[in-house]
C-alpha positions in Angstrom: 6.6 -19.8 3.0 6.1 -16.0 3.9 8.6 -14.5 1.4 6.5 -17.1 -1.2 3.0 -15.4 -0.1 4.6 -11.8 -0.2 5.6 -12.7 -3.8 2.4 -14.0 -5.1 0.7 -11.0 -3.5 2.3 -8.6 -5.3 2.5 -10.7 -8.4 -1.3 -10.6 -8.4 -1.5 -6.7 -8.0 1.0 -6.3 -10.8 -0.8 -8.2 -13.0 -4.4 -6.6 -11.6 -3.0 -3.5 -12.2 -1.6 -4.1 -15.7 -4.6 -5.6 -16.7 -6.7 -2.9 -15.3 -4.4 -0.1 -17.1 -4.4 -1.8 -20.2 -8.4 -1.9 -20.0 -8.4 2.0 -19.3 -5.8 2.2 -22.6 -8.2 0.3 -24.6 -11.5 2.1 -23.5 -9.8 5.3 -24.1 -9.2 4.4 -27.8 -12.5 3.6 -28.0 -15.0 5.9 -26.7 -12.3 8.6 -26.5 -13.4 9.8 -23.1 -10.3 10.5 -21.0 -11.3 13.2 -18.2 -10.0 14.2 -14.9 -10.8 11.0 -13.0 -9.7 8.6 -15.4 -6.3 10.4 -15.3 -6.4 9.8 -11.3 -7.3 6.0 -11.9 -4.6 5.1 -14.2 -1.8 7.2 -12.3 -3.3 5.3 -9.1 -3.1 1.7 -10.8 0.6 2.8 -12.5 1.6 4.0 -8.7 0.0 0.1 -7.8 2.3 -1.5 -10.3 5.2 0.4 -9.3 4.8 -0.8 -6.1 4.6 -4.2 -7.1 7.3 -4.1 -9.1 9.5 -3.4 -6.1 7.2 -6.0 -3.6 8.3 -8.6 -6.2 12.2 -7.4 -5.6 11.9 -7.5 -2.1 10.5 -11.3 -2.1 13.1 -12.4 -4.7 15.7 -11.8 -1.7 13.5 -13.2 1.2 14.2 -16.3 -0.4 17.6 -16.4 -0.6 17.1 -16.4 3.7 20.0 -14.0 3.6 18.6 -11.3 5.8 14.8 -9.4 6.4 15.9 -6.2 7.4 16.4 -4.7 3.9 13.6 -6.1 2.1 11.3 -5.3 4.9 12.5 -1.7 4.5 11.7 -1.5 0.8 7.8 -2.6 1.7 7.5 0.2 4.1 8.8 2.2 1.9 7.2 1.5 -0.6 3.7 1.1 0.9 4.8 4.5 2.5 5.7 6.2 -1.4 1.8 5.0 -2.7 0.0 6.5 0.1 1.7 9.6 -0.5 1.0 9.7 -3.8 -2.4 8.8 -4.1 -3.4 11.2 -1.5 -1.1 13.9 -3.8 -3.3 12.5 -6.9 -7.0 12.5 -5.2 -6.7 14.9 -2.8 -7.5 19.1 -3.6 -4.6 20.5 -4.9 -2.4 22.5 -2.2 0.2 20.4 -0.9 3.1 22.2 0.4 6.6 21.5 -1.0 7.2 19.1 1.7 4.9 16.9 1.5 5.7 16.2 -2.3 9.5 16.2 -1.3 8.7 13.3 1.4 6.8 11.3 -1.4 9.8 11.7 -3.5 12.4 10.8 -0.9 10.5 7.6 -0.1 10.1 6.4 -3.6 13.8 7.2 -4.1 14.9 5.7 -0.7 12.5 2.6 -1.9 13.7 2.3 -5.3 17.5 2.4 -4.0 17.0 -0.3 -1.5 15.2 -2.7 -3.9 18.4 -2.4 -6.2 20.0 -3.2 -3.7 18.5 -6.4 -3.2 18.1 -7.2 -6.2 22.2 -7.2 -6.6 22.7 -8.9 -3.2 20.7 -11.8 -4.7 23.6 -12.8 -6.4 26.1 -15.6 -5.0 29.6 -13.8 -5.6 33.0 -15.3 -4.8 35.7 -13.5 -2.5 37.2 -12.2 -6.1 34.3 -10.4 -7.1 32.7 -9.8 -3.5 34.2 -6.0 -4.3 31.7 -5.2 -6.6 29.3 -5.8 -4.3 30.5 -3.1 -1.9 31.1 -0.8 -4.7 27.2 -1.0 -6.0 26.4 0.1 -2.6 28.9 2.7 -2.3 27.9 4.4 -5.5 23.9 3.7 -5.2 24.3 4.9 -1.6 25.9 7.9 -2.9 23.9 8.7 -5.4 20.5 8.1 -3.4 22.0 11.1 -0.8 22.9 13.3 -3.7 19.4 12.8 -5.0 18.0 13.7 -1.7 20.4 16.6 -1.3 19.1 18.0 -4.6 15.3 17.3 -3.3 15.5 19.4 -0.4 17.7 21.8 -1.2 17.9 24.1 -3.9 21.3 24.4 -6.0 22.4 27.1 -5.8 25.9 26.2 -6.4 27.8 24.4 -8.9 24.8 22.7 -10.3 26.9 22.1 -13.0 29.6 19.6 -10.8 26.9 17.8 -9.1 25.2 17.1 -13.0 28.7 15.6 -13.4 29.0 13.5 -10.4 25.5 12.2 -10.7 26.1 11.1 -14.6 29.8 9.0 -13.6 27.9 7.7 -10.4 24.8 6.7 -12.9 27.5 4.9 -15.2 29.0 2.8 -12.4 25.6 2.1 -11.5 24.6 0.5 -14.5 28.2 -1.1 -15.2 27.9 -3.1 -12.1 24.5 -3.8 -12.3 25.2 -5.3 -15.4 28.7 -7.6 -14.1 26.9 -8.6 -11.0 25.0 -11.5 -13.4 28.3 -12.4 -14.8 30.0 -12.5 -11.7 27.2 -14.5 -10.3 27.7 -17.0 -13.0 31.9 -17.4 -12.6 31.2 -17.4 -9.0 29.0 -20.2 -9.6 31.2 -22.4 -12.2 33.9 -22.2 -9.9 31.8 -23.8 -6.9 30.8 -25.8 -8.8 34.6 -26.8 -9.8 35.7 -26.9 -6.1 32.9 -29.1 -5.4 34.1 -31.4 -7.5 37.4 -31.8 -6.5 36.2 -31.9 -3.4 34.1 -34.9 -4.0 37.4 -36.3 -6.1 39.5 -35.9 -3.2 37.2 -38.0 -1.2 36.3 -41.0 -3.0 40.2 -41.2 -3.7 40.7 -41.3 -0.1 37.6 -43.8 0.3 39.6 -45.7 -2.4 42.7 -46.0 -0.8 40.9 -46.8 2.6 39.3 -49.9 0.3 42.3 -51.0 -0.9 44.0 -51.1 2.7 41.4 -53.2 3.8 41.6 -55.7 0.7 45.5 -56.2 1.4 44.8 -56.6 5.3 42.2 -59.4 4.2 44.7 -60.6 1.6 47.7 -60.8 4.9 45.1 -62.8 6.8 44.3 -64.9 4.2 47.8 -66.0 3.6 
C-alpha cells in the first residue's frame, strides 16, 4: 500500500510538471517572453520531472516486495540531486566546484541505482540470473568511472578511459535490452514446470482413485 502511494505521488508530479512545462512551452510561443526567471522555472519543473521519473522506478520495485534498501536509496538520492540543483539554479551565482560536483555525483549515483531496479524487476531463471550480475558489474563500473572523471581531472590517458566508458556503455544497453527477453523465457518456462507439476499430481491423484475403486471392487466381490 506504501510503494502504491509513493507511485501515485510521483505520478502526479510528473504529470504536474509536464503539464506545467508544456504550459511555459506554449506561453513562450505566444507572447515570446522568455527571461531570466522563466528559464529558472522550467529547469526547476524539468529537475521535478526528472525526479519523478526515477520516484516512479523506485515504486515499480517496492512492489515486487523484493527488498527497500535500494529503492529507498534512489529517493534520497534523488530528493538529495533536486535540492542541489535548484539551489544551483536560484541561488547567486558562485558555487564552488564542489558543490556542483556533489549535485552531479548524486544525480549519477541516483540515476545508476534506479537502473538498477528497474532490471531487478525482472523474474530471471538460474540460466539467465548471470546477466543480472553482469548489469551490475558494468553499471557499477561505470557509475565509479563517472565519478572518477567528476572529481578528478584527466590528466592521463583520457583517451583509454573514453574507450572503456564507450564498451561499458554498449554492455549497458545490450543487457538492458535482454533482461525483457530473459524475463519473458524465464517466465514461459515456469510456467511449463508448473504445469508438469500440476500433471504429475493429478496423475498421482489418479492413480490413488483408481486404488481405491479396485479395493471397493475386492470388497464387493
Amino acid at each position: 500500500m506504501q510503494s502504491l502511494n509513493l507511485k501515485k505521488i510521483f505520478l502526479y508530479l510528473l504529470i504536474a510538471s509536464v503539464a506545467f512545462s508544456a504550459l511555459m512551452g506554449i506561453g513562450v510561443i505566444l507572447f515570446g517572453n522568455f527571461g531570466q526567471t522563466e528559464s529558472r522555472i522550467l529547469l526547476t519543473t524539468l529537475i521535478i520531472t526528472v525526479t519523478s521519473v526515477l520516484g516512479l522506478a523506485c515504486g515499480a520495485f517496492l512492489e515486487t516486495g523484493r527488498g527497500k534498501t535500494l529503492p529507498v536509496t534512489v529517493i534520497a538520492l534523488a530528493i538529495l540531486a533536486a535540492i542541489l540543483w535548484i539551489i544551483f539554479i536560484w541561488a547567486t551565482p558562485g558555487y564552488e566546484n564542489t558543490f556542483v560536483r556533489i549535485a552531479f555525483s548524486a544525480t549519477l549515483l541516483a540515476a545508476a541505482c534506479s537502473h538498477i531496479s528497474l532490471l531487478s524487476i525482472a523474474r530471471l531463471d538460474r540460466r539467465f540470473i548471470w546477466s543480472r550480475y553482469a548489469a551490475h558489474f558494468a553499471v557499477w563500473i561505470l557509475t565509479a568511472i563517472l565519478l572518477w572523471i567528476i572529481w578528478v581531472d584527466l590528466k592521463d590517458n583520457p583517451e583509454a578511459f573514453t574507450r572503456v566508458i564507450g564498451v561499458l556503455s554498449i554492455v549497458v544497453a545490450a543487457l538492458t535490452i535482454i533482461t525483457p527477453v530473459f524475463h519473458k523465457l524465464s517466465h514461459q518456462t515456469a510456467n511449463g514446470a508448473e504445469i508438469d507439476t500440476e500433471i504429475a499430481r493429478l496423475q498421482a491423484l489418479i492413480s490413488e482413485l483408481e486404488e481405491r475403486r479396485e479395493n471397493l471392487s475386492n470388497d464387493e466381490n
